[in-house]
C-alpha positions as CSV (number, residue, x, y, z in Angstrom):
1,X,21.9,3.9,1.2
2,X,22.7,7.8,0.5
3,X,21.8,9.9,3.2
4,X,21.0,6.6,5.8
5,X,23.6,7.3,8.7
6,X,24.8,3.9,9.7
7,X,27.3,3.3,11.9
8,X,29.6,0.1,11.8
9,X,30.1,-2.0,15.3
10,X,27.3,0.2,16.9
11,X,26.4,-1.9,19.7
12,X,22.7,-3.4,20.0
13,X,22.5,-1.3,23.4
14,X,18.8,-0.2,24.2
15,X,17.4,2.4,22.1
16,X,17.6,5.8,24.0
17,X,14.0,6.7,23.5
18,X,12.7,2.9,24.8
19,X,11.0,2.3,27.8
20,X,12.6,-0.9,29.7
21,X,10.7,-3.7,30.0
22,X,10.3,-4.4,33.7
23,X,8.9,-8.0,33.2
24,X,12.0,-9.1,31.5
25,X,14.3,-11.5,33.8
26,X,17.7,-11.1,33.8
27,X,18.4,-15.0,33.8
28,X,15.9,-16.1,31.5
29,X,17.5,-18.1,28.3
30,X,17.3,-14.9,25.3
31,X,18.1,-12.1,27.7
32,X,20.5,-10.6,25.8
33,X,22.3,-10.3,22.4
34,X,26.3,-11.8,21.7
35,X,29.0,-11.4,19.7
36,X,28.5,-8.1,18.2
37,X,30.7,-7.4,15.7
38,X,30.2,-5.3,12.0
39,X,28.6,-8.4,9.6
40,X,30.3,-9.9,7.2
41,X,30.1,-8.4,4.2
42,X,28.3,-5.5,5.1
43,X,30.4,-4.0,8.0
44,X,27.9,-1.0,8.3
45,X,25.8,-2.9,9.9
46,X,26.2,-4.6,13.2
47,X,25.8,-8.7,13.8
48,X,25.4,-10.5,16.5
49,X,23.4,-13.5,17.7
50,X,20.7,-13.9,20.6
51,X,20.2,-17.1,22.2
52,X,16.7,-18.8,22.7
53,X,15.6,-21.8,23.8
54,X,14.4,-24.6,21.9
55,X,11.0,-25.4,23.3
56,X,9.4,-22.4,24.8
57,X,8.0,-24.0,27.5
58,X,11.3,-25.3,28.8
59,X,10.2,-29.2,29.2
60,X,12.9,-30.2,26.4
61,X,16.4,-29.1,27.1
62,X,18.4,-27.1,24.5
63,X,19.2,-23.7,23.1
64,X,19.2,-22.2,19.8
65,X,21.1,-19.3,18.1
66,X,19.6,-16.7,16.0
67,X,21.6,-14.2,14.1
68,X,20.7,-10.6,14.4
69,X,21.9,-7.3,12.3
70,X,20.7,-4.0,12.8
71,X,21.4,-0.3,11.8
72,X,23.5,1.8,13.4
73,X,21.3,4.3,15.2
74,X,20.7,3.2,18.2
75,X,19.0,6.3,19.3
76,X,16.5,6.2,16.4
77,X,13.4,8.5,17.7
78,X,10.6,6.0,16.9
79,X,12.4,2.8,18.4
80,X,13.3,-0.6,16.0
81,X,11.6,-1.7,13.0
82,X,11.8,-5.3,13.1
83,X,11.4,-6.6,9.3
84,X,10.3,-9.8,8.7
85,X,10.9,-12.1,5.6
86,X,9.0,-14.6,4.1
87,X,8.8,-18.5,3.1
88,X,8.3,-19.7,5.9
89,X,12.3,-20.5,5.0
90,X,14.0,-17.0,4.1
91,X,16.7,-15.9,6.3
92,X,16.5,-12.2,7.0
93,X,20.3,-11.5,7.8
94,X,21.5,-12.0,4.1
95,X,18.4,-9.5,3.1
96,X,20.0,-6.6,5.2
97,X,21.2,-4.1,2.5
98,X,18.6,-4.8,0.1
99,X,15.7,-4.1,2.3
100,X,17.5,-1.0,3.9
101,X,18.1,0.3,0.8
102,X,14.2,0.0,-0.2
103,X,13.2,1.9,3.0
104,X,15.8,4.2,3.3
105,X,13.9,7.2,4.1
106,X,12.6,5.7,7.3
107,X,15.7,5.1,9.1
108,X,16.5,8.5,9.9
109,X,13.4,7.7,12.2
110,X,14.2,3.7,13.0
111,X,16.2,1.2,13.8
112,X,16.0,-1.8,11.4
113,X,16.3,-5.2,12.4
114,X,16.6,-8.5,10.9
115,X,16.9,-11.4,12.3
116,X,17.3,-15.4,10.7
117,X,14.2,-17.2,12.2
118,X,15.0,-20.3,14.1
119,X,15.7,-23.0,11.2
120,X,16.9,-20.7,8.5
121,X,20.0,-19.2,6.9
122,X,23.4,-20.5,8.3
123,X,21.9,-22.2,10.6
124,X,19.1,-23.9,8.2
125,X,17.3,-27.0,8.3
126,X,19.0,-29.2,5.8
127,X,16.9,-31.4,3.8
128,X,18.8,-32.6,0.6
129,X,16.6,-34.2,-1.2
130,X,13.7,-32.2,-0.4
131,X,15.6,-29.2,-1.3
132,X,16.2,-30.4,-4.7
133,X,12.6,-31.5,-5.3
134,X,11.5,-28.2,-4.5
135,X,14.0,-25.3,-5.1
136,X,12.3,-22.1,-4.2
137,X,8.7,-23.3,-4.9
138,X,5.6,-23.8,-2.5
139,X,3.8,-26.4,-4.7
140,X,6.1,-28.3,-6.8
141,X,5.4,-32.1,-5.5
142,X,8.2,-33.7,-4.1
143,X,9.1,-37.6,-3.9
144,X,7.7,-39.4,-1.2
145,X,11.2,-40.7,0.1
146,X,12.2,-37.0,0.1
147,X,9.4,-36.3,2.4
148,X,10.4,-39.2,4.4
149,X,13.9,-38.4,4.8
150,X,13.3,-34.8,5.6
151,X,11.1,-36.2,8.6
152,X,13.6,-38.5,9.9
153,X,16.5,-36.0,9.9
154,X,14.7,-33.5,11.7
155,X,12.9,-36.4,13.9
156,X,10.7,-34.9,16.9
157,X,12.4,-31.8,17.2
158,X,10.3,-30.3,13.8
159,X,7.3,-29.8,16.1
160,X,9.5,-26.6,18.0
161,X,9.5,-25.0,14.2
162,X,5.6,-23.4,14.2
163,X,5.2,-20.1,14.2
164,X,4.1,-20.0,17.7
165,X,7.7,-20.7,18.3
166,X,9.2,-18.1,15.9
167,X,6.4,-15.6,17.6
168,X,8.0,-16.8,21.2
169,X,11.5,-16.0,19.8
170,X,10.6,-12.6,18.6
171,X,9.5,-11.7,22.2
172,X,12.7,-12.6,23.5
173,X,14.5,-10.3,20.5
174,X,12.0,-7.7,21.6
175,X,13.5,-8.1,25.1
176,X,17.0,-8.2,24.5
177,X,16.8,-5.2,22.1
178,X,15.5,-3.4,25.0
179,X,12.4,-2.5,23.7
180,X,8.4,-2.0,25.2
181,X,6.9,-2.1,21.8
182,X,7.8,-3.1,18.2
183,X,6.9,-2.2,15.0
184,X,6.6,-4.6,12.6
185,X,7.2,-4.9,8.5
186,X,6.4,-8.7,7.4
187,X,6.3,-9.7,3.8
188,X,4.5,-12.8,2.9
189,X,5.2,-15.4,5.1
190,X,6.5,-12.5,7.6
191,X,2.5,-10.7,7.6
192,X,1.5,-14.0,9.2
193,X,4.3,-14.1,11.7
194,X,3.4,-10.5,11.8
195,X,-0.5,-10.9,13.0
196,X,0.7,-13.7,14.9
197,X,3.0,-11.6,17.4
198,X,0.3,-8.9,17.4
199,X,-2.7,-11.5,18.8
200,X,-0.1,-12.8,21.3
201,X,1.9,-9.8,22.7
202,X,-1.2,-7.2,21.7
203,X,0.9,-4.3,24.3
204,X,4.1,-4.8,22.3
205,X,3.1,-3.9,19.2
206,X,3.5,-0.1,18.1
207,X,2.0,-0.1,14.3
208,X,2.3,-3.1,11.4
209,X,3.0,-2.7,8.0
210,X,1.2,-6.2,6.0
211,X,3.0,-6.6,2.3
212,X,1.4,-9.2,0.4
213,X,-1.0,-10.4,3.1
214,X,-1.3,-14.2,5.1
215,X,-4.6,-13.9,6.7
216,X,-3.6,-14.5,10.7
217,X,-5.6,-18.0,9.9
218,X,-3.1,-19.2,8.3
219,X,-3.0,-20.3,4.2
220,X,-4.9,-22.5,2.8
221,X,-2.8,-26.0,1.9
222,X,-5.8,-26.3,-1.0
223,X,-5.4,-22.9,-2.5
224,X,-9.1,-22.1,-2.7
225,X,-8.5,-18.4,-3.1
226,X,-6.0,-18.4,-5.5
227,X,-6.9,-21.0,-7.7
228,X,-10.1,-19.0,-8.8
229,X,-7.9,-15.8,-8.5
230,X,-5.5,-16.8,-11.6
231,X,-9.0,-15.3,-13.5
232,X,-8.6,-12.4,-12.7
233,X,-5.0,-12.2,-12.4
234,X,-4.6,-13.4,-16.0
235,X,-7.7,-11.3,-17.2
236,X,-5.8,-7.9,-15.8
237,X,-2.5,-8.5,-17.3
238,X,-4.1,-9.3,-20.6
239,X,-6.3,-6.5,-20.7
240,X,-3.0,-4.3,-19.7
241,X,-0.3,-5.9,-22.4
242,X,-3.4,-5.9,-25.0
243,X,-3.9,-9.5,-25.7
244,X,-6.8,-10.8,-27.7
245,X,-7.6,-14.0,-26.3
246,X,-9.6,-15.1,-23.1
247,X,-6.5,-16.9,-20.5
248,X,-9.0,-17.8,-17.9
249,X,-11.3,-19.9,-20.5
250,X,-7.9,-21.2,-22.1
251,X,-6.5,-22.1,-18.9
252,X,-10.0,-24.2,-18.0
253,X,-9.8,-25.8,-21.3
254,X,-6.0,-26.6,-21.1
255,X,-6.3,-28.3,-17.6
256,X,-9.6,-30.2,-18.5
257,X,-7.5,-32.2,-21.6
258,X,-4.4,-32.5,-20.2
259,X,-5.3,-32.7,-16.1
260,X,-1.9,-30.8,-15.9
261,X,-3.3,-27.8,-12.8
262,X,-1.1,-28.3,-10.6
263,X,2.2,-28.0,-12.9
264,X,0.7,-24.5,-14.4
265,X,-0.2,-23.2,-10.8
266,X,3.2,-23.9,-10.1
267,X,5.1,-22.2,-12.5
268,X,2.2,-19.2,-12.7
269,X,3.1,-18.4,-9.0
270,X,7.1,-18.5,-9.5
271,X,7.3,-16.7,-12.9
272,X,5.3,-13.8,-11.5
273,X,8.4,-13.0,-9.8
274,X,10.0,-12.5,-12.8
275,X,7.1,-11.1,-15.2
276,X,3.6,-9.4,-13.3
277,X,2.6,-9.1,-16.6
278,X,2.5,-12.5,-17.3
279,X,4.2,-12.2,-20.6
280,X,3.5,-14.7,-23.1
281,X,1.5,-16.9,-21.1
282,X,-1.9,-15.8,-22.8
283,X,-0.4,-17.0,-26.2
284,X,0.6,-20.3,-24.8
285,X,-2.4,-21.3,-22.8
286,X,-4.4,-20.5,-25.6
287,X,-2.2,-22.7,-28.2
288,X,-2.6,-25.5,-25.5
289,X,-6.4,-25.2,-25.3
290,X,-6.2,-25.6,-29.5
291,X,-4.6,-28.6,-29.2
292,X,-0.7,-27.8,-28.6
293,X,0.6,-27.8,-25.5
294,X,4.0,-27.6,-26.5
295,X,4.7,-24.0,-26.2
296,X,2.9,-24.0,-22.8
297,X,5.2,-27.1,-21.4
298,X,8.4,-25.4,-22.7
299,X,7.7,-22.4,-20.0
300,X,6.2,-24.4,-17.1
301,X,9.9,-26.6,-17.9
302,X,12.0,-23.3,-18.3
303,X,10.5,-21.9,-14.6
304,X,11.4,-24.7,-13.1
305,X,14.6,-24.9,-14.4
306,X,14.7,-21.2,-12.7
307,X,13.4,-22.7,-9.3
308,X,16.3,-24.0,-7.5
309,X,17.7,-22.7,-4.4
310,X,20.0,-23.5,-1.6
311,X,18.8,-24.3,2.0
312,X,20.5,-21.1,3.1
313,X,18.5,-19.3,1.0
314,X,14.8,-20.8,1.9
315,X,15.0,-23.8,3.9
316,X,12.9,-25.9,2.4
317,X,13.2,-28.3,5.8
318,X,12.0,-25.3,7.9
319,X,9.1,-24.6,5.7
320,X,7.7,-28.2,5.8
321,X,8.3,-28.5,9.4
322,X,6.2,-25.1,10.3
323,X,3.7,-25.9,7.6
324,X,3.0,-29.2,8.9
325,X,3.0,-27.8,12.3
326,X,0.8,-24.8,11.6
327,X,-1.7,-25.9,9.1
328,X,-5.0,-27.5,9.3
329,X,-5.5,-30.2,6.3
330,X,-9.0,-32.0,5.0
331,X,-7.9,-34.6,7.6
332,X,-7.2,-32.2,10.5
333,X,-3.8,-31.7,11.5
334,X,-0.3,-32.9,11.6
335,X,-1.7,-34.7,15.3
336,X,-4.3,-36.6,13.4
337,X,-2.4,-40.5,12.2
338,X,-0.9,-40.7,9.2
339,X,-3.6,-43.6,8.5
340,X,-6.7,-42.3,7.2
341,X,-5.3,-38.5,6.1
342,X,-5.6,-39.9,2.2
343,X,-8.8,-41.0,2.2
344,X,-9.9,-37.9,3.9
345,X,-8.2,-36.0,1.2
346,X,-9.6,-38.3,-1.8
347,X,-13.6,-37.4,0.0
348,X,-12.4,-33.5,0.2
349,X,-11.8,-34.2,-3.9
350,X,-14.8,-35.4,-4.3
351,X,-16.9,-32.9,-2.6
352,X,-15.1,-29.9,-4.3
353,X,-17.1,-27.8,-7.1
354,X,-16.2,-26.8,-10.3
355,X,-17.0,-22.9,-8.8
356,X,-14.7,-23.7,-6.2
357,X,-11.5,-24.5,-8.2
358,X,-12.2,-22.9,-11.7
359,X,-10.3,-22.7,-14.1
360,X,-8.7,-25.4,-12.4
361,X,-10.2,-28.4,-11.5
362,X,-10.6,-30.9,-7.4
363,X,-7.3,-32.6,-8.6
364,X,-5.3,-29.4,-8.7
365,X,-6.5,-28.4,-5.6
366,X,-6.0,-31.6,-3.6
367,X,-2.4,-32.4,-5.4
368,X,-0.6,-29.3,-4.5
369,X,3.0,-29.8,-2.8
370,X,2.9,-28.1,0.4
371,X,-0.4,-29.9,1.4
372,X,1.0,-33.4,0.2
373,X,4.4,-33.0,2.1
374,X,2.3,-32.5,5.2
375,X,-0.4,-35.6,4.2
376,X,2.9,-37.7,4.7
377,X,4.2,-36.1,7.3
378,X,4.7,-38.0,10.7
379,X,2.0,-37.4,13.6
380,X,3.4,-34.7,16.0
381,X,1.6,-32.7,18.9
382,X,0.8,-28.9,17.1
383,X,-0.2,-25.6,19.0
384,X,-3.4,-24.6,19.2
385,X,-4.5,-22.0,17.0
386,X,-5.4,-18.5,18.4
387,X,-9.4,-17.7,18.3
388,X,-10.6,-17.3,15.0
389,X,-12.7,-14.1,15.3
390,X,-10.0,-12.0,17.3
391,X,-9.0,-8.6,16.1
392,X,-5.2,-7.8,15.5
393,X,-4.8,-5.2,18.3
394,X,-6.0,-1.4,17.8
395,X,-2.6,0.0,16.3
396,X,-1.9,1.5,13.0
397,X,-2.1,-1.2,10.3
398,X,-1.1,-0.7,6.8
399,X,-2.0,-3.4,4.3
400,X,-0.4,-3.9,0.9
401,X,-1.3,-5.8,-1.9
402,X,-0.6,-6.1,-6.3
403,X,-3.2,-6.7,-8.3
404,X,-1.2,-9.7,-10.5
405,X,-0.3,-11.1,-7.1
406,X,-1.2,-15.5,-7.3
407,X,1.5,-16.3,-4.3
408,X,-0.9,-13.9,-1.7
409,X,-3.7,-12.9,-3.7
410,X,-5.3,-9.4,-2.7
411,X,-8.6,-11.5,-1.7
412,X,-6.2,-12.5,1.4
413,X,-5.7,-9.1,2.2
414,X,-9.2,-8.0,2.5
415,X,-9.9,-11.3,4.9
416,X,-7.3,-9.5,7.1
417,X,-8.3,-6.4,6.6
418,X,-11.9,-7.8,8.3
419,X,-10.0,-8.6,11.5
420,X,-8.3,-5.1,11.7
421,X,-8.7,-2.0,13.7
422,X,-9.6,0.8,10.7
423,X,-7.2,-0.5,8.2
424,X,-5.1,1.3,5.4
425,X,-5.3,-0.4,2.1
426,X,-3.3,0.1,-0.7
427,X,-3.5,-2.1,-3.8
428,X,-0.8,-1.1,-6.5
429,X,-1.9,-1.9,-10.1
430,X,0.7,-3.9,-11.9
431,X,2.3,-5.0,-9.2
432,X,2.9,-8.8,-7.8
433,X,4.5,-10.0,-4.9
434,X,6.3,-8.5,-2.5
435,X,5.3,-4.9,-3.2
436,X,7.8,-2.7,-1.5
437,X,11.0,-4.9,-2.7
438,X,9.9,-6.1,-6.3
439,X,7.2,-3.5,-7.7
440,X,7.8,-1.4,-10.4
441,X,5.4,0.9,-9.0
442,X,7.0,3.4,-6.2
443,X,3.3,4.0,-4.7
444,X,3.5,0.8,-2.4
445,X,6.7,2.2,-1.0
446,X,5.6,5.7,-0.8
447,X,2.5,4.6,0.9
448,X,5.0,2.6,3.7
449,X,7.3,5.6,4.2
450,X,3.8,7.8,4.5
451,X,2.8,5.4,7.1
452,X,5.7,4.8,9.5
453,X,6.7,8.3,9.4
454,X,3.4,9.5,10.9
């Protein structure tokens, strides 16, 4: 933290240089933030928790609490930096030190805040066995009972976990913070949040910063961008570790005899976490296209042994409940019955091209986890989406991308950067997800610190 003035049990008081927000009213639920106090285990930072209400449009009863840290300077000059994690899942809270630490220079100029989103962190969605189907992963493929239990525990209150409802909370953090306008850093899952907040509250926006982009229409549960990005992906990090063989053409030959897609997708998109080079994986998708797969099984089994993660740190409840309620399947949507969504999936498989999905193949594509949890999922009223055409507002936007990147490939980023206001792109070679807290690289960072302190 070095030269970062923080200031332990700072109150969360409006910032000097904020404008009030005259529409806010003083007895609507979220009006204000409790229980401030230096947080547990990182007293130089202030906790506290602000109250929201369950459904947004007040016809079910109930209340939720969010927890809230922020920095110390309260008086920042450019107002509060509200940074958004990923998942959907990840709490924000625990994140506090490590993210101020990788922006450091900027909060001599900001406020940062971090907030858990509704359904996360200590106050997660708790699904057992789905948790321990799917650890930390987006596409492992859980049991069916798991599905079924996660459903019935949450029952009809998983519909008030979309994004529209996260996007309604952050207004009333905005609110309670005392500010006009926000600026915005969302990784992942926290870009799409991100764009979200921008198409709804377009005057409260100051600037966004987009790190590993979610188009604002949302992923797609088939993976049609990415499955045809592992190519390239592959193809780079060869070329730059020197490797002789072709990955791409290996990978195609490997899923056509064994039909095992989904399993290398899967462990692709978790170890680049852990390796953007992708070491190793060359050598064993090419042994597996000759005829021995064992080397290749013996790292998709070692990731996943890597995979597993509490509900505190991604909720893997949360993330099913706003996937199902944001997404739009080959049946429709989570309002569509339950009858019918499999046969519409098993036409969607047939009509797929090889072009589509290759090096993959149509069954990787339609047998990924995060669409199957939501194909079982129970039938449940979902918000409507915004229009598909509309512009994020006309603010500063950065947008931030790694070239080895499979969980949000860079293709993602440049369909976002079509529905933006003169964007600022900046793709670091090398680098995979989540480019300002994981790259190697400093330029991602540099070009973040470049941008906010404008």
């Amino acid at each position: 933290m070095g030269a970062v003035a923080v200031v332990a049990g700072t109150t969360l008081a409006t910032p000097a240089a904020a404008a009030p927000d005259r529409s806010v009213d003083a007895h609507r639920q979220g009006g204000g933030i409790t229980g401030q106090a230096p947080c547990q285990g990182a007293p130089e930072f202030t906790c506290g928790t602000v109250t929201v209400p369950l459904d947004h449009s007040g016809r079910t009863p109930g209340n939720l609490q969010l927890d809230v840290a922020v920095t110390g300077n309260a008086d920042a000059p450019k107002g509060d930096l509200l940074f958004l994690t990923g998942g959907p899942g990840q709490p924000g809270v625990p994140l506090m030190r490590r993210i101020a630490s990788k922006i450091a220079p900027v909060l001599k100029d900001y406020r940062l805040v971090m907030y858990d989103q509704r359904g996360t962190g200590e106050r997660a969605l708790r699904c057992p066995g789905l948790q321990e189907d799917m650890g930390s992963s987006d596409l492992a493929v859980p049991r069916k009972q798991s599905i079924a239990d996660c459903a019935t525990a949450l029952g009809p209150n998983a519909r008030f976990y979309s994004t529209a409802d996260t996007v309604g909370d952050i207004d009333l953090l905005r609110q309670a913070l005392g500010d006009h306008r926000l600026t915005l850093d969302g990784v992942s899952y926290g870009t799409f949040v991100a764009e979200r907040y921008a198409l709804a509250h377009p005057a409260h926006v100051a600037r966004l910063v987009l790190d590993s982009v979610v188009p604002q229409g949302g992923y797609d549960p088939m993976d049609l961008v990415a499955l045809p990005a592992t190519a390239r992906v592959l193809r780079t990090a060869c070329r730059a570790t020197g490797c002789t063989t072709d990955p791409a053409e290996d990978l195609a030959a490997t899923v056509r005899t064994y039909g095992n897609g989904t399993q290398i997708l899967d462990a692709l998109t978790s170890y680049e976490f852990a390796d953007p080079n992708y070491g190793g994986v060359p050598e064993a998708l090419h042994e597996a296209a000759g005829g021995h797969p064992e080397k290749l099984q013996a790292f998709i089994d070692q990731v996943h042994k890597g995979d597993a993660a509490p509900a505190e740190a991604l909720s893997q409840g949360l993330h099913a409940a706003t996937l199902c309620a944001d997404g739009r399947y080959p049946w429709g949507s989570s309002d569509t019955p339950v009858d019918g969504r499999a046969d519409a999936l098993a036409r969607t498989r047939q009509d797929l091209t090889a072009e589509q999905t290759w090096p993959y193949d149509a069954a990787t594509a339609t047998g990924l986890g995060s669409l199957l949890v939501c194909q079982d999922w129970p039938r449940e009223q979902v918000p409507p989406l915004p229009p598909a055409h509309r512009k994020l507002p006309n603010v500063p936007v950065l947008l931030l991308g790694g070239d080895r990147d499979l969980s949000t490939p860079y293709e993602w980023l440049y369909q976002q950067a079509a529905l933006t206001h003169d964007p600022q792109i900046v793709i670091v070679p090398g680098a995979a997800h989540s480019v300002q807290t994981r790259a190697a690289d400093p330029a991602g960072r540099q070009a973040v610190y470049d941008f906010l302190l404008k």
